[in-house]
N, CA, C and O atoms as CSV, one atom per row, in Angstrom:
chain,resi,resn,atom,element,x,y,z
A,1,UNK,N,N,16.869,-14.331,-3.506
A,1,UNK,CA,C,16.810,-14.379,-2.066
A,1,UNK,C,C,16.213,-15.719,-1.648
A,1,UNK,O,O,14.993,-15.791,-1.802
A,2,UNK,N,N,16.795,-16.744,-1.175
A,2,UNK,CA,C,16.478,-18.010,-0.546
A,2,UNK,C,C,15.967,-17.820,0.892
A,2,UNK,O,O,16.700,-17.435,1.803
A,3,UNK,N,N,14.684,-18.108,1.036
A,3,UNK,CA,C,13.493,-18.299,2.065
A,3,UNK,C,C,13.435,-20.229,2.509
A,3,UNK,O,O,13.994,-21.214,2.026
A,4,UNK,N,N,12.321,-19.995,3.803
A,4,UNK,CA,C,12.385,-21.441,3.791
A,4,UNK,C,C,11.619,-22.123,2.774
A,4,UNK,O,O,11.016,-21.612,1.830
A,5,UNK,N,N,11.714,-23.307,3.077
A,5,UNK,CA,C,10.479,-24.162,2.180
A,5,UNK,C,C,8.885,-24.289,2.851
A,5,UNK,O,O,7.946,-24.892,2.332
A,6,UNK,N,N,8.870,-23.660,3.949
A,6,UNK,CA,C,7.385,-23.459,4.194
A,6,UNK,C,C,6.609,-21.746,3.838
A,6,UNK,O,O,5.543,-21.226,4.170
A,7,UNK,N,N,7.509,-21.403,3.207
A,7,UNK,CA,C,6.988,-19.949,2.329
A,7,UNK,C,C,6.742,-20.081,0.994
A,7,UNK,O,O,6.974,-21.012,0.223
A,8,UNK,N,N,6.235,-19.006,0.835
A,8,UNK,CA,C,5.306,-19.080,-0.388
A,8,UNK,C,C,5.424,-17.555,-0.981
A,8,UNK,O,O,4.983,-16.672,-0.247
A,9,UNK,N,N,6.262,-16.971,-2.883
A,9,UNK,CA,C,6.377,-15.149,-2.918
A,9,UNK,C,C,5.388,-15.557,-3.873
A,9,UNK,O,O,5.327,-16.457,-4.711
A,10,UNK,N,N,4.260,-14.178,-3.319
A,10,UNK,CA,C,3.492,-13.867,-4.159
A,10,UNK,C,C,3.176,-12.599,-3.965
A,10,UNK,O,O,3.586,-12.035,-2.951
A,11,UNK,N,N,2.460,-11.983,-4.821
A,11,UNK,CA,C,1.729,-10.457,-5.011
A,11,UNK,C,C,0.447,-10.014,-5.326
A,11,UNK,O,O,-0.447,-10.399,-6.080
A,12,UNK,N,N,0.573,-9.280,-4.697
A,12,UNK,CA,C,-0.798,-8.351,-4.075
A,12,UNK,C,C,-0.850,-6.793,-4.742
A,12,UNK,O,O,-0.049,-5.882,-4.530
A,13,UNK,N,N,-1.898,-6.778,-5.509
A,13,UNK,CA,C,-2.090,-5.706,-6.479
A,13,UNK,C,C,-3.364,-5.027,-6.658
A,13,UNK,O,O,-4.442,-5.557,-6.927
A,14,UNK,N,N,-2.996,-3.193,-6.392
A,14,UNK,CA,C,-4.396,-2.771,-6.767
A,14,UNK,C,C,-4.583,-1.776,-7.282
A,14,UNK,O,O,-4.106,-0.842,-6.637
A,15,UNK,N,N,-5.217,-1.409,-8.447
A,15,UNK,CA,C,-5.169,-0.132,-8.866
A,15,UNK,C,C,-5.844,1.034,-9.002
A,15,UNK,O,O,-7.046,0.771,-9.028
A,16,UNK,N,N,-5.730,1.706,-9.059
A,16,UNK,CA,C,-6.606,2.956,-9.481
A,16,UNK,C,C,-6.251,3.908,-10.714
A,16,UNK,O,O,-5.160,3.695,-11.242
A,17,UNK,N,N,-6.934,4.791,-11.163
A,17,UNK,CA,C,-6.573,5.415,-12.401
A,17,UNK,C,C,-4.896,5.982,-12.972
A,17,UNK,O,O,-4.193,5.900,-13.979
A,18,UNK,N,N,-4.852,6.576,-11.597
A,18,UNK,CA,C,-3.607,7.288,-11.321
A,18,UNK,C,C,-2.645,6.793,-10.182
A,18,UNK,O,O,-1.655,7.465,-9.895
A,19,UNK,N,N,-2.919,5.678,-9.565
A,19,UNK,CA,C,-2.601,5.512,-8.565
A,19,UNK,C,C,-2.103,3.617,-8.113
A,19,UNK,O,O,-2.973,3.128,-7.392
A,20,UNK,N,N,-1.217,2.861,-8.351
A,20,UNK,CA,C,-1.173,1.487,-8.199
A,20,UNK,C,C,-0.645,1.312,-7.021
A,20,UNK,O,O,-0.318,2.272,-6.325
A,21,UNK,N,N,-0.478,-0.044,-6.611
A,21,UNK,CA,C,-0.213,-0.733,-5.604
A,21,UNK,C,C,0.734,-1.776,-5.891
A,21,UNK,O,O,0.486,-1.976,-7.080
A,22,UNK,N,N,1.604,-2.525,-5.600
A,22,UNK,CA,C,2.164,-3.487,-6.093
A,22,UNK,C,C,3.247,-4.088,-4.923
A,22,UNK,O,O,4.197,-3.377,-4.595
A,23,UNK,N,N,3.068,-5.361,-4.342
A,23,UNK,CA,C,3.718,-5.686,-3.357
A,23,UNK,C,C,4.230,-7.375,-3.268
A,23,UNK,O,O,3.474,-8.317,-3.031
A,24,UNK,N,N,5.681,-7.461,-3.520
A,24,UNK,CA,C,5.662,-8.846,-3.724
A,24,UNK,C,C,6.229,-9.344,-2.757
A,24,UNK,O,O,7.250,-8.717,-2.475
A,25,UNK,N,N,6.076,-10.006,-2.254
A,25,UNK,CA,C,6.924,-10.819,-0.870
A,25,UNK,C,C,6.376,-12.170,-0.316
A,25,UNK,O,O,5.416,-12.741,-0.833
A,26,UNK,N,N,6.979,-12.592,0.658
A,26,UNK,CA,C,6.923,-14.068,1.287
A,26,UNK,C,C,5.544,-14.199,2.204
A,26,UNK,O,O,5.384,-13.249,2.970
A,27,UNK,N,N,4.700,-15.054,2.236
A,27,UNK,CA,C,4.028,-15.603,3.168
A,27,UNK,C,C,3.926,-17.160,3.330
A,27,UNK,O,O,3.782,-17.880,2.342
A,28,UNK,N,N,4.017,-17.744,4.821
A,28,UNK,CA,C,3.666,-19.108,4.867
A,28,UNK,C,C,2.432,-19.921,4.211
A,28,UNK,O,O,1.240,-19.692,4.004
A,29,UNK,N,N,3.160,-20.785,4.033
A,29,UNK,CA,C,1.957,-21.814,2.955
A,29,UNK,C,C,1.020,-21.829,3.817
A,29,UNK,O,O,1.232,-21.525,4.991
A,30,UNK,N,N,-0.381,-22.254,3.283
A,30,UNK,CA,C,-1.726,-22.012,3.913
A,30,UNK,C,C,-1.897,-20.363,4.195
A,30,UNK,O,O,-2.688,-20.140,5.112
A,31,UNK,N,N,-1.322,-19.196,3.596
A,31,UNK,CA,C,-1.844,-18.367,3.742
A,31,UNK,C,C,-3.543,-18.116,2.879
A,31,UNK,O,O,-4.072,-18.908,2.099
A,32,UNK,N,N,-3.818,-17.438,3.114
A,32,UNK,CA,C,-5.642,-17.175,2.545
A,32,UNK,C,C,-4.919,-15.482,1.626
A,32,UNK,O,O,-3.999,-14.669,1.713
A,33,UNK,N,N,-6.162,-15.813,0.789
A,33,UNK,CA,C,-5.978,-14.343,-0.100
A,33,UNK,C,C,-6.132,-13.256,0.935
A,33,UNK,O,O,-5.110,-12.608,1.163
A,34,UNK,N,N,-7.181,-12.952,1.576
A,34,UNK,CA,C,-7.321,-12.282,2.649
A,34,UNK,C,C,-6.003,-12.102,3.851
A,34,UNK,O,O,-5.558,-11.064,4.343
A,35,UNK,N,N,-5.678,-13.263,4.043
A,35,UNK,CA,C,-4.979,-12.817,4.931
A,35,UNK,C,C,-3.455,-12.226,4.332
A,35,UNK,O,O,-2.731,-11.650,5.144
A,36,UNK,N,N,-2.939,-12.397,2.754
A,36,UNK,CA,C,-2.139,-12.006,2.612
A,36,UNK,C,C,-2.510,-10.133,2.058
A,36,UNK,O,O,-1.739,-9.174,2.093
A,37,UNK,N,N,-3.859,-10.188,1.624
A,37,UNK,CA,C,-4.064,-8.526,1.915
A,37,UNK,C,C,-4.044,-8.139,2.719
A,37,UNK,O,O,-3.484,-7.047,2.620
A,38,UNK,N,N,-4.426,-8.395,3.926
A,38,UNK,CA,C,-3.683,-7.680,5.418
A,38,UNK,C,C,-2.237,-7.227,5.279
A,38,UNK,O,O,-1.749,-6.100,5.201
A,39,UNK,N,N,-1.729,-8.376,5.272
A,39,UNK,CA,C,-0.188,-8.344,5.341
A,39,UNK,C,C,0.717,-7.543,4.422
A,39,UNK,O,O,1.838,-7.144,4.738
A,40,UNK,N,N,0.191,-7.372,3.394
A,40,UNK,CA,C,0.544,-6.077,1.934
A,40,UNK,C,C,0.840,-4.822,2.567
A,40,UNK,O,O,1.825,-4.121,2.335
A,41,UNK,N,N,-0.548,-4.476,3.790
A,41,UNK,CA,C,-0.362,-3.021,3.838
A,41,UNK,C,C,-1.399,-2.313,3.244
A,41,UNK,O,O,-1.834,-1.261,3.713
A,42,UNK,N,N,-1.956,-3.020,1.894
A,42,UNK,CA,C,-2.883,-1.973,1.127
A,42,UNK,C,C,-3.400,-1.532,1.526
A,42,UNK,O,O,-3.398,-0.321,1.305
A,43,UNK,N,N,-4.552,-2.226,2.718
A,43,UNK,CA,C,-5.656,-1.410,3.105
A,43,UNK,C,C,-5.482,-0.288,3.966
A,43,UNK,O,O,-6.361,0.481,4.357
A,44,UNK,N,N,-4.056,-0.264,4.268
A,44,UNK,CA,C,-3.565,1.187,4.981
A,44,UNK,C,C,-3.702,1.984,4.409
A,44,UNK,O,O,-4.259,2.990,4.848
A,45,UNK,N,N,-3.237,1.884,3.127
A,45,UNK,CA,C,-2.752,3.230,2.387
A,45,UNK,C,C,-4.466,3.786,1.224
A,45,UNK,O,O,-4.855,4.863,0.772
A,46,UNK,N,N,-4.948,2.495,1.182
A,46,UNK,CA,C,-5.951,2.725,0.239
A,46,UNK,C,C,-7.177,2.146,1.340
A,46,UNK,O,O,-7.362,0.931,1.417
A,47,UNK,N,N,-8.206,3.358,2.397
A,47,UNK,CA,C,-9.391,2.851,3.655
A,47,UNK,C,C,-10.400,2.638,2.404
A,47,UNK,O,O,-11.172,1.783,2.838
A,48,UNK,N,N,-10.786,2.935,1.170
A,48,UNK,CA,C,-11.628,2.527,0.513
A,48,UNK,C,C,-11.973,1.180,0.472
A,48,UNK,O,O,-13.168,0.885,0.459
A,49,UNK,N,N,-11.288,0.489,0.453
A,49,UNK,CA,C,-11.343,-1.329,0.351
A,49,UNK,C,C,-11.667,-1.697,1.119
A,49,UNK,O,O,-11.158,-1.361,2.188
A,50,UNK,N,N,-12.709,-2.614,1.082
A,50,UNK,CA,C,-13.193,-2.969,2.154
A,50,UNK,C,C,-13.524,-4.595,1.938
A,50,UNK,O,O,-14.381,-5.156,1.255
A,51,UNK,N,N,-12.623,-5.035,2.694
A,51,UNK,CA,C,-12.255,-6.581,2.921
A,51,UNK,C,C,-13.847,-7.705,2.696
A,51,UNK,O,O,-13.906,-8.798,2.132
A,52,UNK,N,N,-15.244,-6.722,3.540
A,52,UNK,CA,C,-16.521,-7.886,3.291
A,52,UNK,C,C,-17.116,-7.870,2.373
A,52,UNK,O,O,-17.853,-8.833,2.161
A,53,UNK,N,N,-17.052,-6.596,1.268
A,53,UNK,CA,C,-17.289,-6.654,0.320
A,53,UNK,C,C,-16.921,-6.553,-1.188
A,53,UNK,O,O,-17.539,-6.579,-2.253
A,54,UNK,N,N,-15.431,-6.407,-0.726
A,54,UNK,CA,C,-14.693,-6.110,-2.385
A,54,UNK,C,C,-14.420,-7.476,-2.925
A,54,UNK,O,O,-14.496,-8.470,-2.202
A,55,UNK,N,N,-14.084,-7.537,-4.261
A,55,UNK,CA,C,-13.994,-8.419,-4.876
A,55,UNK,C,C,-12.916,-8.924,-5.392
A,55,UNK,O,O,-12.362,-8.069,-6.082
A,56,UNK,N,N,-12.134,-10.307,-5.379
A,56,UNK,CA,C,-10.413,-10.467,-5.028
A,56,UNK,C,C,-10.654,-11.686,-6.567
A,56,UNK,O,O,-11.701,-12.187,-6.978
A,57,UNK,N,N,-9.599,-11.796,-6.957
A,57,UNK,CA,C,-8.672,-12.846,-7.773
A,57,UNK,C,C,-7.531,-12.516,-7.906
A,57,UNK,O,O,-6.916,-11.490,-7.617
A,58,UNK,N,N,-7.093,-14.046,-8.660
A,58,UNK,CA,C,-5.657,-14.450,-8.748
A,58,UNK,C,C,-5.763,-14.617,-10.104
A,58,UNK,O,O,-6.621,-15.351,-10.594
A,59,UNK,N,N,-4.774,-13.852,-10.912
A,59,UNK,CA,C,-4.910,-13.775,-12.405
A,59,UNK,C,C,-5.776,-13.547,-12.989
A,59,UNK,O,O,-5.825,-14.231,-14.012
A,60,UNK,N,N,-6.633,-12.824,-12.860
A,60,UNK,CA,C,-8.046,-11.989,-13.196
A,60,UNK,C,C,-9.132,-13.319,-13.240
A,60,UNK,O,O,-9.683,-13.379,-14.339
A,61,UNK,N,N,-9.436,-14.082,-12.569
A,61,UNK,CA,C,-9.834,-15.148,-11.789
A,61,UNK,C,C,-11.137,-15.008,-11.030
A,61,UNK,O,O,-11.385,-16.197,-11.229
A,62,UNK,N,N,-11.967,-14.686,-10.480
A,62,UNK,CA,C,-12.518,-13.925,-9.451
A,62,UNK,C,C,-12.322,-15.535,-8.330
A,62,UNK,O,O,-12.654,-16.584,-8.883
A,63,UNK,N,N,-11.752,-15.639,-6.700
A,63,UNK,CA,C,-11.786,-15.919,-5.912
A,63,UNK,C,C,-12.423,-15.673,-4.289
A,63,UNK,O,O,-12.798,-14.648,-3.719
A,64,UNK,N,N,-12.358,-17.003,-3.883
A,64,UNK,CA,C,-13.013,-16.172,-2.584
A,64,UNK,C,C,-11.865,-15.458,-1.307
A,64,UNK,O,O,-10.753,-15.976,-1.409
A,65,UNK,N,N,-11.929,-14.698,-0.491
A,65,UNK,CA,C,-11.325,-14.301,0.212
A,65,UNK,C,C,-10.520,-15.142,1.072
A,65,UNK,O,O,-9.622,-14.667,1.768
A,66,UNK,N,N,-10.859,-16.594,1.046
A,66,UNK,CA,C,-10.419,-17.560,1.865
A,66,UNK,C,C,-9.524,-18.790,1.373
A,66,UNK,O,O,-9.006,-19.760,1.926
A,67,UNK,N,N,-9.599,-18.211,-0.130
A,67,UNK,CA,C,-8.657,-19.516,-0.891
A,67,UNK,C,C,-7.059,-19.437,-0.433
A,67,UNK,O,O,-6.164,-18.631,-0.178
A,68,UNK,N,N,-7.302,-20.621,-0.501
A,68,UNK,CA,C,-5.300,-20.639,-0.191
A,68,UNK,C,C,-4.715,-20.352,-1.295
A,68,UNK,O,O,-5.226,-20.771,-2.334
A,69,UNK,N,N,-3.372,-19.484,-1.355
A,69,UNK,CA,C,-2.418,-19.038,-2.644
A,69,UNK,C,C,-1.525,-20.371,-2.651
A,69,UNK,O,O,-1.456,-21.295,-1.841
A,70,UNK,N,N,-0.900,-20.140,-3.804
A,70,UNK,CA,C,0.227,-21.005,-4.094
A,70,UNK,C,C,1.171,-19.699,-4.477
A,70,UNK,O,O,0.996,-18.490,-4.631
A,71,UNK,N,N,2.349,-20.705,-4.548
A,71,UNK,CA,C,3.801,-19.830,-4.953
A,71,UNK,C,C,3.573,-19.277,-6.216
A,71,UNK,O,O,2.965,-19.758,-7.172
A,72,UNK,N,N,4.313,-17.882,-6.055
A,72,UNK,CA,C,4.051,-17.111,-7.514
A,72,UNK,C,C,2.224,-16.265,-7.706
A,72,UNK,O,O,2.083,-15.347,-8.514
A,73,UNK,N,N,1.341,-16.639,-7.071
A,73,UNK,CA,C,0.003,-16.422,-7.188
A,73,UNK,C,C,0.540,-14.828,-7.487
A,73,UNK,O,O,1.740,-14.602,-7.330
A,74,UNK,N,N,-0.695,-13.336,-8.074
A,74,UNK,CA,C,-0.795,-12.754,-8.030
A,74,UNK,C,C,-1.995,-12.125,-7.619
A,74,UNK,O,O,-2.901,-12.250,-8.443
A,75,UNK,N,N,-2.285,-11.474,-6.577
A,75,UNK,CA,C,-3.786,-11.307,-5.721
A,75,UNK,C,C,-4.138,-9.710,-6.662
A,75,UNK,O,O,-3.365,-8.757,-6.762
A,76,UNK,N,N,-5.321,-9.813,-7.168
A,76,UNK,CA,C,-5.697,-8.743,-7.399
A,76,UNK,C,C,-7.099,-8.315,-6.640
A,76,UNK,O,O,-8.059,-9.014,-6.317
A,77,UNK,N,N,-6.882,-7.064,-6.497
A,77,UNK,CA,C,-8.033,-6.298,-5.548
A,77,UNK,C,C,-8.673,-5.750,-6.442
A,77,UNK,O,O,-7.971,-5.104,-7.221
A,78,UNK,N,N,-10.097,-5.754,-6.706
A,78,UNK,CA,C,-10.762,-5.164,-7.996
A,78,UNK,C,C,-11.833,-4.084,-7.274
A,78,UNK,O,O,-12.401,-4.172,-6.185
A,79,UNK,N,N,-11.896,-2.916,-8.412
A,79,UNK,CA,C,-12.687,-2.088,-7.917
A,79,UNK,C,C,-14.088,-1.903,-8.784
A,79,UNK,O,O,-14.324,-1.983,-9.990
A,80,UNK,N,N,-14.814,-1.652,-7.762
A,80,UNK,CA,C,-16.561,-1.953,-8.245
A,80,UNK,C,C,-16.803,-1.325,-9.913
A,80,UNK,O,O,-16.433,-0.247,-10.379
A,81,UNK,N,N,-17.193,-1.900,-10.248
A,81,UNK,CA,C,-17.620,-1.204,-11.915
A,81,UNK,C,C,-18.441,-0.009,-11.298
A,81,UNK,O,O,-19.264,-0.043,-10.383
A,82,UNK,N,N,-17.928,1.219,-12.162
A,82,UNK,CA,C,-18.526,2.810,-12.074
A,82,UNK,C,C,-20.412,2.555,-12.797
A,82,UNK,O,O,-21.491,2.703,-12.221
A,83,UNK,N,N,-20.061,2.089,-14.388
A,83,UNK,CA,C,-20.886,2.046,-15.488
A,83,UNK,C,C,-21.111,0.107,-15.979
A,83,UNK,O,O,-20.290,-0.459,-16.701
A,84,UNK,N,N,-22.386,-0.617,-15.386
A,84,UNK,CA,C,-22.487,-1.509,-15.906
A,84,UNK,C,C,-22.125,-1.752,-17.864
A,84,UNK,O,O,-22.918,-1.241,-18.655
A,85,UNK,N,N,-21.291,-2.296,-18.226
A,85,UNK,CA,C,-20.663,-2.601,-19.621
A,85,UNK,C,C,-21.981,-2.642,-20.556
A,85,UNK,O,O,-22.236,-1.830,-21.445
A,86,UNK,N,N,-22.658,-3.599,-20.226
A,86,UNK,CA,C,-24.578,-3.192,-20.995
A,86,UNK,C,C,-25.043,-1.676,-21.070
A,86,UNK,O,O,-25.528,-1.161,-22.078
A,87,UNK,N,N,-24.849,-1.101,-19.979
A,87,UNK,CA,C,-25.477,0.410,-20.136
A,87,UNK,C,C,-24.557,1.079,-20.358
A,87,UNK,O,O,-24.943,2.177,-20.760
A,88,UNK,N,N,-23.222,0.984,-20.297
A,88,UNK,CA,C,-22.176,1.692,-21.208
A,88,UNK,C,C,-22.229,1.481,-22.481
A,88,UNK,O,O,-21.617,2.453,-22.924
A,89,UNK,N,N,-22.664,0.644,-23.658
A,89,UNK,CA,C,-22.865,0.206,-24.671
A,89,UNK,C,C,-23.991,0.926,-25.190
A,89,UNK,O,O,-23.945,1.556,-26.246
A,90,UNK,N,N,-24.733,0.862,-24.652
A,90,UNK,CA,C,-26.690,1.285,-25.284
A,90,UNK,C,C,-26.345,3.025,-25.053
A,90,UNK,O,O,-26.839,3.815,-25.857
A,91,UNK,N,N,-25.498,3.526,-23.942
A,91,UNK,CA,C,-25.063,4.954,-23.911
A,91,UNK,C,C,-24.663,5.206,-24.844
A,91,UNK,O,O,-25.530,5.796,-25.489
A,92,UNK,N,N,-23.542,5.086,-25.517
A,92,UNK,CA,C,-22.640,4.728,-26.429
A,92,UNK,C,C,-23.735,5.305,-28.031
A,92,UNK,O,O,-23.819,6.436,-28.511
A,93,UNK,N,N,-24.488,3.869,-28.528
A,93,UNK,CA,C,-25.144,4.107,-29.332
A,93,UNK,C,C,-26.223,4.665,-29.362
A,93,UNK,O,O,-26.794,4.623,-30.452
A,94,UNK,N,N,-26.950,5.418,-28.186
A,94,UNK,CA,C,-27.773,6.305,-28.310
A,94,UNK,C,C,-27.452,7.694,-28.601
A,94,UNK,O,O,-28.186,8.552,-29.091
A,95,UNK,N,N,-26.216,7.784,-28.214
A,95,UNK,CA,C,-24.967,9.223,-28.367
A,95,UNK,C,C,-25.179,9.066,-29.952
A,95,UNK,O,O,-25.914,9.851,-30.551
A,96,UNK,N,N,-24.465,7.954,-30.650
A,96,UNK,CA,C,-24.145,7.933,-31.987
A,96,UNK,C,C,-25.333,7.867,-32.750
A,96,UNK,O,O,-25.055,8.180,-33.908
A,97,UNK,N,N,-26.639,7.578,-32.609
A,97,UNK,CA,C,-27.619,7.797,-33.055
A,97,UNK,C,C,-27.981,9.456,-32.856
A,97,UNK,O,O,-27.604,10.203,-33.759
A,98,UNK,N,N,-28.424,9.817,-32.141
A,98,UNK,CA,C,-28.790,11.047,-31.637
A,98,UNK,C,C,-27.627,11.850,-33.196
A,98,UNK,O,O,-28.186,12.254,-34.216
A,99,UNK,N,N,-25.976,11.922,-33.019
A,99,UNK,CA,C,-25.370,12.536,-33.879
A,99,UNK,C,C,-25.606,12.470,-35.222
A,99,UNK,O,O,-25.792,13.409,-35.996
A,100,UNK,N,N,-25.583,11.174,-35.472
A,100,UNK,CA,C,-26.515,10.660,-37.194
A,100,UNK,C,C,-27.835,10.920,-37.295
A,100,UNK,O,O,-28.430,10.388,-38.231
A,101,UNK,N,N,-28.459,11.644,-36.518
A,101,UNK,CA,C,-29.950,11.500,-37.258
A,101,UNK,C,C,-30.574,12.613,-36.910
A,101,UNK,O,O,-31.723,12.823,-37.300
């Protein structure tokens, strides 16, 4: 599909366990990450997200809400860690201790 040359296809992605998002289409150059999550729709379908404090990149990247995309970019919407990875770990081997001993 041929667009003008002041557009820009990229995608906007978010997931959940059971549940993804995935939206690829045109926005004008100088769009902002932010403003092309508006334009997705996501935050319709998914009110959890919340634009001042969630956390965005482009190719697992972490960015700010205000960076400009380029062509092809892929915006990912990330969701808050449940279990810091440190205290998921020390959980982990206190379980496996506790069983061995």
């Amino acid at each position: 599909m041929e667009h003008a040359t002041d557009s820009i296809e990229i995608e906007v992605t978010y997931a959940l366990p059971h549940r993804q998002f995935l939206e690829r289409f045109f926005v004008p150059i100088g769009t902002t990450i932010e403003q092309a999550i508006v334009l997705s729709g996501v935050t319709t379908l998914f009110s959890e997200i919340d634009l001042t404090t969630q956390k965005f990149g482009i190719f697992n990247k972490i960015a700010k809400p205000g960076t400009l995309l380029q062509n092809g970019d892929r915006v990912e919407i990330y969701r808050p860690l449940l279990l810091d990875p440190k205290e998921k770990r020390r959980k982990r081997v206190a379980e496996k201790s506790k069983k061995s001993g």
